[in-house]
C-alpha positions as CSV (number, residue, x, y, z in Angstrom):
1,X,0.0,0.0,0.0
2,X,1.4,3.3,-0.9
3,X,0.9,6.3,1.0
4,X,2.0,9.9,1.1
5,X,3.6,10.9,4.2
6,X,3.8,14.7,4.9
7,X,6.2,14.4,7.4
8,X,8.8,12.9,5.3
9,X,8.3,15.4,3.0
10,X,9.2,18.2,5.9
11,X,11.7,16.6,7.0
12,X,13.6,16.1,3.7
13,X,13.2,19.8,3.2
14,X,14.6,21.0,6.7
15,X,17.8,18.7,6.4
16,X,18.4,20.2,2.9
17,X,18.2,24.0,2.9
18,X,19.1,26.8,0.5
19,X,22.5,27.6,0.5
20,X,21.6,31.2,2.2
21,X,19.8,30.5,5.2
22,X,21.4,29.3,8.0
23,X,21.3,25.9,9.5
24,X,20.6,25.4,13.2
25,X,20.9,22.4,15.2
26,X,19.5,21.5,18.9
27,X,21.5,20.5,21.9
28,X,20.5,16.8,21.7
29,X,21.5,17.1,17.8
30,X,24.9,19.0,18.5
31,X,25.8,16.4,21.2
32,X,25.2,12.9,18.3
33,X,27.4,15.0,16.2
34,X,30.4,15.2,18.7
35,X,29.4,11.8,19.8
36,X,28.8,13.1,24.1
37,X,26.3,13.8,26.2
38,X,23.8,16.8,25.9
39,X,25.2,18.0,29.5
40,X,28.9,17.7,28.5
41,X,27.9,20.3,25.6
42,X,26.6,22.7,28.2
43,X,29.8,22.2,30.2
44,X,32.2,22.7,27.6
45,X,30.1,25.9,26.7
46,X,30.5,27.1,30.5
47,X,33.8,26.3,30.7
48,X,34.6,28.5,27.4
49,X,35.6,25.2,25.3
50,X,32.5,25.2,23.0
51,X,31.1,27.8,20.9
52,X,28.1,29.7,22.2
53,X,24.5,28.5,21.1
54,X,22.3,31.0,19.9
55,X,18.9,32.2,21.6
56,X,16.4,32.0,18.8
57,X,13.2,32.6,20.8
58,X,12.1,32.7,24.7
59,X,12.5,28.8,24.5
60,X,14.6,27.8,21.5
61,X,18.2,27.6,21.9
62,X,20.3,26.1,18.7
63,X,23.7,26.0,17.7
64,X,24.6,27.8,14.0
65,X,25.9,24.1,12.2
66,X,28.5,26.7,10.7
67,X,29.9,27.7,14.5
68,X,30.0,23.9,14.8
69,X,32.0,23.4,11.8
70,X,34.6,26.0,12.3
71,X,35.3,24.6,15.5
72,X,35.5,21.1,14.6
73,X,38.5,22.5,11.7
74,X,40.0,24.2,14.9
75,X,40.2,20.9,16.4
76,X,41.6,19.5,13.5
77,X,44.2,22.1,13.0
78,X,45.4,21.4,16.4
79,X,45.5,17.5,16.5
80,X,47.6,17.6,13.1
């Protein structure tokens, strides 16, 4: 049986944006793409070791994916 699924749809869209807009990504998101835990973001972001999130509304905090993948060339830069 074959059905149209909206969501998929959505989702397909969100994960591939235009090239101008930027892309935001959630705490739970940010921490499966360094591979921690959701509170050892927030720590590292204390402690000055992890780029700032940015406040998007009075409940939405997200992470620009291009902060995230500056840092992660830092990191690279450094190991090498």
């Amino acid at each position: 049986m074959l059905t149209s699924n909206r969501h998929d749809t959505r989702l397909s869209r969100m994960e591939s944006p235009s090239l101008d807009s930027p892309v935001f990504l959630s705490a739970p998101k940010v921490a499966r793409r360094e591979d921690v835990s959701v509170p050892t973001i927030w720590r590292w972001v204390r402690q000055g070791r992890f780029p700032a999130p940015v406040k998007l509304g009075e409940n939405c905090t997200r992470w620009r994916l291009s902060d995230l993948e500056r840092w992660e060339a830092e990191r690279r830069e450094v190991a090498s």
